[in-house]
LUMLOMAR-947814 format. One record per residue: residue number from 1; z, y, x of N, C-alpha, C in turn; residue in one letter. Coordinates in Angstrom, 1 decimal. Layout:
LUMLOMAR-947814
(NUM (Z Y X) (Z Y X) (Z Y X) 'A'),
...
This chain:
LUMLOMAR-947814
(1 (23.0 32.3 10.0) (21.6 31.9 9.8) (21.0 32.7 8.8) 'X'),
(2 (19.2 32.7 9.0) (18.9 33.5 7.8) (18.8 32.5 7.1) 'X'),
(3 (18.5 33.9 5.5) (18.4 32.8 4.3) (17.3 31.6 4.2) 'X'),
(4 (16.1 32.6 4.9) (14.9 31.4 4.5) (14.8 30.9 5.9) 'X'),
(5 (15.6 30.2 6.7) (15.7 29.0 7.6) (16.4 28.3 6.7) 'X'),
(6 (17.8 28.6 6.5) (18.3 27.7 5.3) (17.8 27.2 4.3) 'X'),
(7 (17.0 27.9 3.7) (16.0 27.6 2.7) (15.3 26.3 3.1) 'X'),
(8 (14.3 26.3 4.1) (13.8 25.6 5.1) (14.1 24.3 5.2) 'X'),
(9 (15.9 24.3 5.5) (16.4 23.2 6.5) (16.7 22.4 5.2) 'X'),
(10 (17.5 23.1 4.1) (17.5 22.0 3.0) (16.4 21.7 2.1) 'X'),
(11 (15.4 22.3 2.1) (14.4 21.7 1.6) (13.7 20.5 2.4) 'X'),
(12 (13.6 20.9 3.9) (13.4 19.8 4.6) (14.3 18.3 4.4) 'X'),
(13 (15.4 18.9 4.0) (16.6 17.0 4.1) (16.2 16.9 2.8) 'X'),
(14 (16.3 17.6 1.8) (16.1 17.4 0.4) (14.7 16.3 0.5) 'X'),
(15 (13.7 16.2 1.1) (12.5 15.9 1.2) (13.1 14.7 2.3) 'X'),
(16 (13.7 14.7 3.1) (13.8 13.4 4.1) (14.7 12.7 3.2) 'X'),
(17 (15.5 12.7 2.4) (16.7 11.8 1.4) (16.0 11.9 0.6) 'X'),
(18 (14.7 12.0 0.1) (14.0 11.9 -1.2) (13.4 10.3 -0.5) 'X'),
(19 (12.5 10.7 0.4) (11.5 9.5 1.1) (12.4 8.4 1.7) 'X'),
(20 (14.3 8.3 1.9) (14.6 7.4 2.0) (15.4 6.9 0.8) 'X'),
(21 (15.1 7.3 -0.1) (15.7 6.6 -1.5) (14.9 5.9 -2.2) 'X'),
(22 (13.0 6.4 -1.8) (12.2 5.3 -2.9) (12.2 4.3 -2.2) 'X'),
(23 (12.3 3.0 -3.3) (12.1 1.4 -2.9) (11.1 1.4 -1.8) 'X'),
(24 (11.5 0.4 -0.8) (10.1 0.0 -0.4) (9.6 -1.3 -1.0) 'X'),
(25 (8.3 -1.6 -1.0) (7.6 -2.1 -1.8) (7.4 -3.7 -1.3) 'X'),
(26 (7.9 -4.5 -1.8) (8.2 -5.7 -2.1) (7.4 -6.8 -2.4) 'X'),
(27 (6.7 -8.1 -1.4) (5.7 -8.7 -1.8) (6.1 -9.3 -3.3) 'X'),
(28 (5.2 -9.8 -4.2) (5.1 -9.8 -5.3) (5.7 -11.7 -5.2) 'X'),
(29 (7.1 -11.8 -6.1) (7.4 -13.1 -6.4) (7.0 -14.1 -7.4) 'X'),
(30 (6.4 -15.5 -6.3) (5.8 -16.3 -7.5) (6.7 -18.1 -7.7) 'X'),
(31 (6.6 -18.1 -8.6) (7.1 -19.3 -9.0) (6.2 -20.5 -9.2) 'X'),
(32 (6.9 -21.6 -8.9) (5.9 -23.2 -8.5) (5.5 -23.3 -10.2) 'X'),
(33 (4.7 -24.3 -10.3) (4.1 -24.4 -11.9) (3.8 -25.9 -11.5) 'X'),
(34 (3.8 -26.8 -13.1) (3.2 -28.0 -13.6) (2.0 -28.1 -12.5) 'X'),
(35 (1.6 -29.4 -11.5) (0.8 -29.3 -11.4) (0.2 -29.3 -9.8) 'X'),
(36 (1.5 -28.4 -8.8) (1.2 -28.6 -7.9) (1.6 -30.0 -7.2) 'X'),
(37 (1.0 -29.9 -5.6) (1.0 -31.2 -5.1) (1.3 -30.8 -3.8) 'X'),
(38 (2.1 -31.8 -2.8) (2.4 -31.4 -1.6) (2.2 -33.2 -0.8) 'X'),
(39 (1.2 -33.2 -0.5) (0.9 -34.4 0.6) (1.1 -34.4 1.3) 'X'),
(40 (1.0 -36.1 2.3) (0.6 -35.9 3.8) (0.0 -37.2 4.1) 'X'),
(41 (-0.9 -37.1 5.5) (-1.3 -38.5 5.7) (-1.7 -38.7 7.1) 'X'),
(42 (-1.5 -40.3 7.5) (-1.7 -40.2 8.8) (-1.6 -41.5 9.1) 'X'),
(43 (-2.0 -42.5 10.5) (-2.4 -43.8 10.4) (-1.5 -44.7 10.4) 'X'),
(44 (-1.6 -45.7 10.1) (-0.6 -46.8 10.2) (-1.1 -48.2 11.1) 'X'),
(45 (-1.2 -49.0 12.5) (-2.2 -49.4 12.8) (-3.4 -49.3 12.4) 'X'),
(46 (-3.9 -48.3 13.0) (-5.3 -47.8 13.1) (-6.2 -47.2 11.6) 'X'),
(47 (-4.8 -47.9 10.6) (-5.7 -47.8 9.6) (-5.3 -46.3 8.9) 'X'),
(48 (-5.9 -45.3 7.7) (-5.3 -44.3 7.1) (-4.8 -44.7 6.8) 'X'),
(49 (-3.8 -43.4 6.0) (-3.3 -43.6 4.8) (-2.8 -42.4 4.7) 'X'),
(50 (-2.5 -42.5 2.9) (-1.6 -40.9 2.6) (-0.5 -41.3 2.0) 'X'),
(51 (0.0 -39.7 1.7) (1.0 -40.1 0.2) (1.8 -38.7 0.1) 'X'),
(52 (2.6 -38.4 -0.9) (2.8 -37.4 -1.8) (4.1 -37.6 -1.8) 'X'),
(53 (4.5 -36.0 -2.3) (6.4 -35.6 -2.5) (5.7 -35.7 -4.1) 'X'),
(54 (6.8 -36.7 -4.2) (6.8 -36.4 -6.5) (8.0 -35.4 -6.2) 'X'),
(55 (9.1 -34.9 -5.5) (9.9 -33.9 -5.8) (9.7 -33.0 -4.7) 'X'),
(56 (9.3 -31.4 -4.9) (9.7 -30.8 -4.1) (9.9 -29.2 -4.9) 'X'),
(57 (10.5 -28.4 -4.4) (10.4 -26.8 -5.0) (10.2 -25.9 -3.8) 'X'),
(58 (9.9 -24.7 -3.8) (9.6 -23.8 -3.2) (9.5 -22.3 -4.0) 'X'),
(59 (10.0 -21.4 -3.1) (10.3 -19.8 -3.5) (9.4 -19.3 -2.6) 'X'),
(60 (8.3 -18.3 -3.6) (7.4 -18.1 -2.8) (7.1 -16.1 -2.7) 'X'),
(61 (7.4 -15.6 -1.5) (7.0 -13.9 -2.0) (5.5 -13.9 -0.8) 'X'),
(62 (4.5 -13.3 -2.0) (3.2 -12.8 -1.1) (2.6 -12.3 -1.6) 'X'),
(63 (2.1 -11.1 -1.1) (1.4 -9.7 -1.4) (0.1 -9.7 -0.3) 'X'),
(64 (-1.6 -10.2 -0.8) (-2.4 -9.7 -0.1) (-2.4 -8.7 0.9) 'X'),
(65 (-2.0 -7.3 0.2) (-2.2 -5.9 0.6) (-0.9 -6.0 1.8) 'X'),
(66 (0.0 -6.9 2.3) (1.2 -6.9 2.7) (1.4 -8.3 3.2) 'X'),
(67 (0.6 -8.9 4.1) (0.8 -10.7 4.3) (2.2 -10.3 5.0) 'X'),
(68 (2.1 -9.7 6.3) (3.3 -9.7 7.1) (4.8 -9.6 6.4) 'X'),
(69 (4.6 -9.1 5.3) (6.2 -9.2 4.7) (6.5 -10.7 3.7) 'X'),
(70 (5.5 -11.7 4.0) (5.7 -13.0 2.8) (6.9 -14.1 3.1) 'X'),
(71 (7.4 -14.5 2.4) (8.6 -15.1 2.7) (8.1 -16.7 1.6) 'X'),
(72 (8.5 -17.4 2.6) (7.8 -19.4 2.0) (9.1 -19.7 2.5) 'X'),
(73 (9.5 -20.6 1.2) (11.3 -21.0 1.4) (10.1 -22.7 0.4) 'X'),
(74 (10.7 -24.0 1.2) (11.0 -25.2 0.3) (11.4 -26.1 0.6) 'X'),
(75 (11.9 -27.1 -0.5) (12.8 -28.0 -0.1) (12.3 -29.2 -1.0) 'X'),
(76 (12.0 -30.2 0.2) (12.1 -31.4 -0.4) (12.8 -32.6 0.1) 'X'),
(77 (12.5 -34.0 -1.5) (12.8 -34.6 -1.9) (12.6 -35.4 -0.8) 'X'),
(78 (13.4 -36.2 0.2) (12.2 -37.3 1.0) (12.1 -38.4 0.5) 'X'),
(79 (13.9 -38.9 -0.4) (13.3 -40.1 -1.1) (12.0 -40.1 -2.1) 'X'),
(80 (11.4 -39.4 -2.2) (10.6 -39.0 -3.2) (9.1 -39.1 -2.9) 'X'),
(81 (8.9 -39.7 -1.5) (7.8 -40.1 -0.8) (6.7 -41.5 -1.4) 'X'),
(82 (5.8 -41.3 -1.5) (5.2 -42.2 -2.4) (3.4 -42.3 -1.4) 'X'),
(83 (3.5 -43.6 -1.0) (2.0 -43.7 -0.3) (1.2 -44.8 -1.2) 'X'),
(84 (1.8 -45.4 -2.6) (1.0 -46.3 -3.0) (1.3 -47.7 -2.3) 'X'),
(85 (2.4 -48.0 -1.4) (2.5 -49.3 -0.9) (3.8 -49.5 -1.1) 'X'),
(86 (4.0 -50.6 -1.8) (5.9 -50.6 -2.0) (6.2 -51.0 -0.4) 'X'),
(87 (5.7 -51.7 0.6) (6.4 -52.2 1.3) (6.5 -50.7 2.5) 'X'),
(88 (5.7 -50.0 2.9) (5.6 -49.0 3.6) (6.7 -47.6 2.8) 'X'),
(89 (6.4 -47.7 1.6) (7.7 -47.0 0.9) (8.8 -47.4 1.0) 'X'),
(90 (9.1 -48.6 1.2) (10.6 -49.1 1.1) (11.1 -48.7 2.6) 'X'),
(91 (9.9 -48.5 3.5) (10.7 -48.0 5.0) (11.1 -46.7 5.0) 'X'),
(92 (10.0 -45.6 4.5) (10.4 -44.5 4.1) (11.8 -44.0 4.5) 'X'),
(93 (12.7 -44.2 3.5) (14.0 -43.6 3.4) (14.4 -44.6 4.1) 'X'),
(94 (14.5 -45.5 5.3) (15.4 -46.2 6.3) (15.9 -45.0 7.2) 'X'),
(95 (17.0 -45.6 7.7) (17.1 -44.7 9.3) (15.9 -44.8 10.2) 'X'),
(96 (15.1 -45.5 10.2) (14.6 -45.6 11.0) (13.0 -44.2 11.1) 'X'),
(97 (13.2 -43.9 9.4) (12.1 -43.0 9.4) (13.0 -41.8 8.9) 'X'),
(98 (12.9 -41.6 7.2) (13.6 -40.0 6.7) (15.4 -40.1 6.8) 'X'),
(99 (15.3 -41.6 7.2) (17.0 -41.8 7.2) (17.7 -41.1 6.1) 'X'),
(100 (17.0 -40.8 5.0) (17.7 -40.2 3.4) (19.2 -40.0 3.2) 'X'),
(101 (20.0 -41.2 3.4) (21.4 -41.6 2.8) (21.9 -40.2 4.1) 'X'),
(102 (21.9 -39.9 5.4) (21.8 -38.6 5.8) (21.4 -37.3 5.9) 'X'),
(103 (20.0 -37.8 5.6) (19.4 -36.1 5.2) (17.9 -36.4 4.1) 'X'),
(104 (18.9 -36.1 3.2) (17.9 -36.5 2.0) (17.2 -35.3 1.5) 'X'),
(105 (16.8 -34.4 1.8) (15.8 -33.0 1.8) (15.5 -32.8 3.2) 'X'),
(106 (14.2 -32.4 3.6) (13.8 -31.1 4.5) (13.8 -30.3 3.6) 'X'),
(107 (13.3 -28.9 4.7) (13.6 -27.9 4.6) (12.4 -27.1 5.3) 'X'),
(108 (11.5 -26.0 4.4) (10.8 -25.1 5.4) (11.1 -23.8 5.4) 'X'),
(109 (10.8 -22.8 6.1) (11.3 -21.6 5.8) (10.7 -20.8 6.9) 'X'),
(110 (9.4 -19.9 6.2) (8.8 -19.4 6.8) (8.5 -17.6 7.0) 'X'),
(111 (7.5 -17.1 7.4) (7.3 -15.6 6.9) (6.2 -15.3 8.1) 'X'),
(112 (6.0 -14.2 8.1) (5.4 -13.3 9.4) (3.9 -13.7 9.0) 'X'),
(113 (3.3 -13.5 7.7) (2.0 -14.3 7.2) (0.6 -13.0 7.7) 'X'),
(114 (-0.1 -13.8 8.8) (-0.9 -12.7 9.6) (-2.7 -13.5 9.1) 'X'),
(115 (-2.5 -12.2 8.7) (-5.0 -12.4 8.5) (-4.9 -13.5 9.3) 'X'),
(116 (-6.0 -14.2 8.6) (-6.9 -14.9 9.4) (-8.0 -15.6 9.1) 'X'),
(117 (-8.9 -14.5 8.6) (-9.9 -14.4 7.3) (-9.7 -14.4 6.2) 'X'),
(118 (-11.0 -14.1 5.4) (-11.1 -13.9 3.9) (-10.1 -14.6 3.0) 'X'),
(119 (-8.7 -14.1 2.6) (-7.9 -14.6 2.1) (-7.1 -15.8 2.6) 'X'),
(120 (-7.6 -15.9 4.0) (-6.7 -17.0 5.1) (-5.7 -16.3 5.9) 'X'),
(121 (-4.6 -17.1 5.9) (-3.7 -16.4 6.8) (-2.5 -18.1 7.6) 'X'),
(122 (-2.1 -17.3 8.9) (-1.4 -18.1 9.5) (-0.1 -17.5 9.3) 'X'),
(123 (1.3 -18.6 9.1) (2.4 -18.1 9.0) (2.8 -18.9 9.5) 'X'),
(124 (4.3 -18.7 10.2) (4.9 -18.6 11.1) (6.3 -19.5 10.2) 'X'),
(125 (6.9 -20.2 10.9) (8.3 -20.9 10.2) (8.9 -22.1 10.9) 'X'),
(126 (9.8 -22.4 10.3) (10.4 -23.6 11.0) (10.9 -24.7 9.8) 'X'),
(127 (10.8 -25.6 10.6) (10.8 -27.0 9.7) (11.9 -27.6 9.7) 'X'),
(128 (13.2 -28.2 8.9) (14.5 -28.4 9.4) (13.8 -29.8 8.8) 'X'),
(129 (14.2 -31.4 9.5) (13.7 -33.2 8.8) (14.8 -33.7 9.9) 'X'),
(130 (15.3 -34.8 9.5) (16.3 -35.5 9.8) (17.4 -34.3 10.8) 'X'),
(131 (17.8 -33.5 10.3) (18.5 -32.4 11.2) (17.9 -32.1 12.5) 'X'),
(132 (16.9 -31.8 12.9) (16.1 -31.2 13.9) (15.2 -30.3 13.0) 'X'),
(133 (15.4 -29.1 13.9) (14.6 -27.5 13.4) (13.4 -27.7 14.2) 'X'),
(134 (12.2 -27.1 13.9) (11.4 -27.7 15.1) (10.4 -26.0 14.5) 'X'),
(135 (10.1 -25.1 14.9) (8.5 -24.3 14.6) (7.1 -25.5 14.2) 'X'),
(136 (6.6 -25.1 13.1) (6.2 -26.0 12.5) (4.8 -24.3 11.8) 'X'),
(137 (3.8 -24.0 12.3) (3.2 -23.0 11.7) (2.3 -23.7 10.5) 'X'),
(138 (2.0 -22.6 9.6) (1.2 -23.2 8.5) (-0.2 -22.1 8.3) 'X'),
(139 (-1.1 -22.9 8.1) (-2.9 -22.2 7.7) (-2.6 -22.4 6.5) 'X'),
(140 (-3.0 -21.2 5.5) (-2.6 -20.8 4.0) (-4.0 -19.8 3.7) 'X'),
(141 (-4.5 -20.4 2.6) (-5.5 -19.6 1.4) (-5.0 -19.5 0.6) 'X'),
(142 (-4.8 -18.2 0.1) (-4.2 -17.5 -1.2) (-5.2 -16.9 -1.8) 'X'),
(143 (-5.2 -17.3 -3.2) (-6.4 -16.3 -4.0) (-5.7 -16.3 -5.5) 'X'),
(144 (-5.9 -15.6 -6.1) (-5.6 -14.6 -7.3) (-6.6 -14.9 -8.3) 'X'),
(145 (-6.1 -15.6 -9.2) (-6.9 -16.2 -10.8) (-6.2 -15.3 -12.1) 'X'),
(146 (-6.3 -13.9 -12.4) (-5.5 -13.5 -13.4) (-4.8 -13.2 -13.0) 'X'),
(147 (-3.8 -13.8 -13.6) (-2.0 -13.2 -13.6) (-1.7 -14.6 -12.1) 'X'),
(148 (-2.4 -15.8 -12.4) (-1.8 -16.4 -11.9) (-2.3 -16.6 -10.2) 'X'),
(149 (-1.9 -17.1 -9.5) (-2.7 -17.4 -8.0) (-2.4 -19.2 -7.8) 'X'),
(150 (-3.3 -19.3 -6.3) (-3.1 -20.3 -6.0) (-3.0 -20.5 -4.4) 'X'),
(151 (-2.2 -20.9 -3.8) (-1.8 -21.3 -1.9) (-1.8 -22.9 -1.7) 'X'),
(152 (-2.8 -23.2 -0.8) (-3.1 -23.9 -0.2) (-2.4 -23.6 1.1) 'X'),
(153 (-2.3 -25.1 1.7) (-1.3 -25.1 3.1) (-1.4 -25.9 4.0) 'X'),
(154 (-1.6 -25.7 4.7) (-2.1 -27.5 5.9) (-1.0 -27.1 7.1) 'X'),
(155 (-1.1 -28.2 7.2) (0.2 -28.0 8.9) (-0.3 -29.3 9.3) 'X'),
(156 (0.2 -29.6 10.9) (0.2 -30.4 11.6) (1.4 -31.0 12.3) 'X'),
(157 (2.2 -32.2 11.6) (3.6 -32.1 12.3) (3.6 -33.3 13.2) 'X'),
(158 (4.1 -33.1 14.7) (4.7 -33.6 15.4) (5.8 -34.3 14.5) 'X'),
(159 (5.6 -36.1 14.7) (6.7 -37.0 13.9) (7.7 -36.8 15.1) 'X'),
(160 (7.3 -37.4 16.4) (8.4 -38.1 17.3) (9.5 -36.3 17.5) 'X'),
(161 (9.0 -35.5 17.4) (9.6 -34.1 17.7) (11.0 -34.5 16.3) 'X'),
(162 (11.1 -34.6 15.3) (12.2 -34.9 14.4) (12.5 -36.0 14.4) 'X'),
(163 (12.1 -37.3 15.2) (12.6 -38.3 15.2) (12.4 -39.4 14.2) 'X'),
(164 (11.1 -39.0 13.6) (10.8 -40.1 12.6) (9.8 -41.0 13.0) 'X'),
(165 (10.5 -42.2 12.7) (9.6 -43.8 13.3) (9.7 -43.9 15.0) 'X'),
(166 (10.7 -43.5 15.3) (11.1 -43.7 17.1) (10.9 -45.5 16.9) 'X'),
(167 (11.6 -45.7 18.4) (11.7 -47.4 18.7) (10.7 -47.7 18.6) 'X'),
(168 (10.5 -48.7 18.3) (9.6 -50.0 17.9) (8.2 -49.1 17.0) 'X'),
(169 (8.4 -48.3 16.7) (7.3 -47.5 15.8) (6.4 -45.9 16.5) 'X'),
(170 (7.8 -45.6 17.8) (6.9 -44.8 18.8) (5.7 -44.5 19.4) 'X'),
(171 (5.0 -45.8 19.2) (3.6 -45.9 20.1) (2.7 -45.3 19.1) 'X'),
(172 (1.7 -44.5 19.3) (0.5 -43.9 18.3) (-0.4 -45.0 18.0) 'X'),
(173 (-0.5 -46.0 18.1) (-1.3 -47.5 17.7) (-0.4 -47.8 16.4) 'X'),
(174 (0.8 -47.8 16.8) (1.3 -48.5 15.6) (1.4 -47.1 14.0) 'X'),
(175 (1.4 -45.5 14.3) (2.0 -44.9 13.8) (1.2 -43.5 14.7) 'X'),
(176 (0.6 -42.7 13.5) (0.0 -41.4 14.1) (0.9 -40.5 14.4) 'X'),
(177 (0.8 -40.1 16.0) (1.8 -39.1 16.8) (1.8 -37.5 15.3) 'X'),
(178 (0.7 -37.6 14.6) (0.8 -36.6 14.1) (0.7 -36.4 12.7) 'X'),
(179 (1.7 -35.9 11.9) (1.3 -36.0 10.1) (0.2 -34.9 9.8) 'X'),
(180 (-0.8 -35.1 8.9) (-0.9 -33.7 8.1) (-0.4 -33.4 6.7) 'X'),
(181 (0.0 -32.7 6.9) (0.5 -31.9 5.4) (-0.5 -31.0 5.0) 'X'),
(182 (-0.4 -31.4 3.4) (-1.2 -30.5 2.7) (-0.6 -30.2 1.3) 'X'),
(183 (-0.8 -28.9 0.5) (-0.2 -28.8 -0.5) (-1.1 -27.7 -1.1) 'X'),
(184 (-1.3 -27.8 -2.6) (-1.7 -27.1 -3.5) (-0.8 -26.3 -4.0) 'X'),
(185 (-0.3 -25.6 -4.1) (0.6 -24.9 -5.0) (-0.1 -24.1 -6.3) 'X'),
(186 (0.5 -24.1 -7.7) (0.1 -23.4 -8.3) (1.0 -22.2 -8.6) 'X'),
(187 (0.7 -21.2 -8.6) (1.9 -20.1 -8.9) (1.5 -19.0 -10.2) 'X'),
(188 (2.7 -19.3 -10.8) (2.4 -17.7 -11.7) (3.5 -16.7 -11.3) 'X'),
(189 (3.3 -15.1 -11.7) (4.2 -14.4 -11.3) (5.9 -14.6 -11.4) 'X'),
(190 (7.0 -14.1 -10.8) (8.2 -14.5 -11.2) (8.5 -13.6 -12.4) 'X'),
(191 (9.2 -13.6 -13.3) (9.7 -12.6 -14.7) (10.8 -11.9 -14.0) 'X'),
């Protein structure tokens, strides 16, 4: 070979093993803070009602410039369900609803976070509640305060699909076919 093809050909790989050794670029990791909140609510003969996880955590990676790479990992508490009624709490953790003493955490775990307006995005995940996985998608607003941000989250979950409040509690009169979830998160960056 001549010299300056050679020249060439290693300058070329020198330049292709350069561009696969820089990092690729990493949505930015944020951690849960004092403060956030993760609800849900939905009817109980005919009437509302809500109520709140007092325990849950979540691992959160999301990068505006980069929604499609965000990664939403959390897990919660179910005994830790709280609607303000001792008697409707006390059913809570039965078998018959989170059945706890068996599966006392869900589980979300999401990603593939696609536009869907001004700082709105749809993401993609699945829900693991009384051992049934089920696709479970979430509508998320993310906005940027400083250093710190904040994600908002609504879902819509199918109860009878994981099997909470079957039997006697099946019928949508007694028990709304559908939860909403909602959660504030507060995040600052991870160290």
């Amino acid at each position: 070979m001549k010299p300056l093809l050679i020249r060439s050909l290693t300058t070329a790989l020198a330049v292709l093993l350069a561009a696969l050794l820089v990092p690729v670029a990493q949505a930015q990791t944020w951690t849960l803070q004092a403060g956030s909140t993760l609800g849900f609510s939905s009817t109980f003969e005919g009437a509302a009602f809500s109520g709140r996880f007092k325990q849950f955590s979540a691992t959160i990676a999301f990068d505006p410039a980069k929604p499609q790479a965000c990664t939403l990992r959390a897990s919660i508490t179910l005994a830790s369900a709280d609607t303000d009624n001792p008697d409707r709490d006390k059913m809570l953790p039965t078998a018959d609803f989170f059945d706890v003493a068996r599966f006392p955490q869900a589980h979300y775990q999401g990603g593939d976070c696609q536009p869907d307006g001004p700082g709105r995005y749809r993401a993609q995940g699945t829900l693991t509640l009384r051992g049934v996985s089920k696709p479970v998608p979430l509508l998320l607003h993310f906005s940027v305060n400083g250093a710190d941000a904040l994600l908002t989250l609504d879902a819509s979950v199918p109860r009878l699909a994981f099997a909470v409040g079957g039997g006697q509690w099946a019928s949508a009169s007694a028990i709304g076919l559908d939860v909403a979830v909602h959660g504030v998160l507060k995040l600052a960056p991870a160290p």
